[in-house]
Each structure stands twice: as structure tokens, then as C-alpha cells.
N, C-alpha and C positions, 0 to 999 in steps of 0.2 A: 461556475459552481465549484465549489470547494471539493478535495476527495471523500471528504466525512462525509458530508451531503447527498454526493453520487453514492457511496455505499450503503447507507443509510435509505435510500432509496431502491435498493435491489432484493428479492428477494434470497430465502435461503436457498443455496444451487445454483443460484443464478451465474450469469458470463457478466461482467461488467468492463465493459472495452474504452480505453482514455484514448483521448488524444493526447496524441506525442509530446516531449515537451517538460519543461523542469516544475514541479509543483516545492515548494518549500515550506508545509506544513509536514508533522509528522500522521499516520495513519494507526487505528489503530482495528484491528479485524476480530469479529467473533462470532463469524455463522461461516458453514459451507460457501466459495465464490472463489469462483474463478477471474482472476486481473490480468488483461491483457493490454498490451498498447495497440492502437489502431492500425490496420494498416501494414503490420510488420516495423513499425517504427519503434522511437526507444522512448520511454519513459524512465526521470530520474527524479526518486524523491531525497530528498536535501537538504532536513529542515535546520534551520539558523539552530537551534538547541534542541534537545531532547532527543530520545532515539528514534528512529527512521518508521521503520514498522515494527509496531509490538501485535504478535497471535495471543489471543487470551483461550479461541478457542474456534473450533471447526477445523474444516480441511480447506485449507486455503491453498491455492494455487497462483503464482507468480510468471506472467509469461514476456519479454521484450522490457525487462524492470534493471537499473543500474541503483543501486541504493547506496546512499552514506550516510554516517552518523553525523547528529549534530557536532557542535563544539561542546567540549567537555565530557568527564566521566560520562558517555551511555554507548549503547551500541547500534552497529546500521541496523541487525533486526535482534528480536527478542521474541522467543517465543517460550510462555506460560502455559498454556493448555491448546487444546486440539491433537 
């Protein structure tokens, strides 16, 4: 399952816990959620183009996360609102 999909699937507030592991899609967040990797392990988003994580909005929390920007003008995260 993709990260869009798993967040997508969480409620507002909720803990949403990954397994470990390189995803290469970028993310993009706009409700209250906490993201943790599983375990104590690492999670690395990475995506081939575009920026990594964009916040448009809530209070998002990051926990066990290595992030890089795609290739090209963008950035590992960006955040617009929240």
C-alpha cells in the first residue's frame, strides 16, 4: 500500500506507524497525524522528482523519518499551512 493510501486511511489525530524502508513517492499531509516508523526503525521518503513532504495543513508529527528532495528545483519538505 502506497503512503497516500495508508494516510488517507487514518483518521484526524491519529498515530500512523510504517514499516521501515525506502518509499519513493512524494507525501503530501493535511490533518493532525502523527508518522512514525515501526519498530524504532528508519523510514526514507525519496521521491525520483518533486518534493518529499509538502504540509498544507495540521499538526503533523515526524518520528524515525530521513527525507530528500526529488531531483530538480523542489525541496525535502515544504510546508504551507498548519
Amino acid at each position: 500500500m502506497t503512503l497516500k493510501a495508508q494516510l488517507g486511511n487514518v483518521a484526524e489525530g491519529a498515530e500512523l506507524v510504517l514499516a521501515p524502508g525506502e518509499y519513493t513517492e512524494s507525501l503530501s499531509v493535511n490533518k493532525d497525524v502523527l508518522l512514525q516508523a515501526r519498530d524504532g526503525g528508519k523510514v526514507t521518503i525519496c521521491p525520483r522528482r518533486d518534493t518529499a513532504v509538502k504540509v498544507t495543513g495540521g499538526d503533523v508529527t515526524l518520528r524515525g523519518f530521513t527525507i530528500v528532495s526529488g531531483k530538480g528545483q523542489c525541496f525535502a519538505v515544504e510546508v504551507t499551512g498548519g
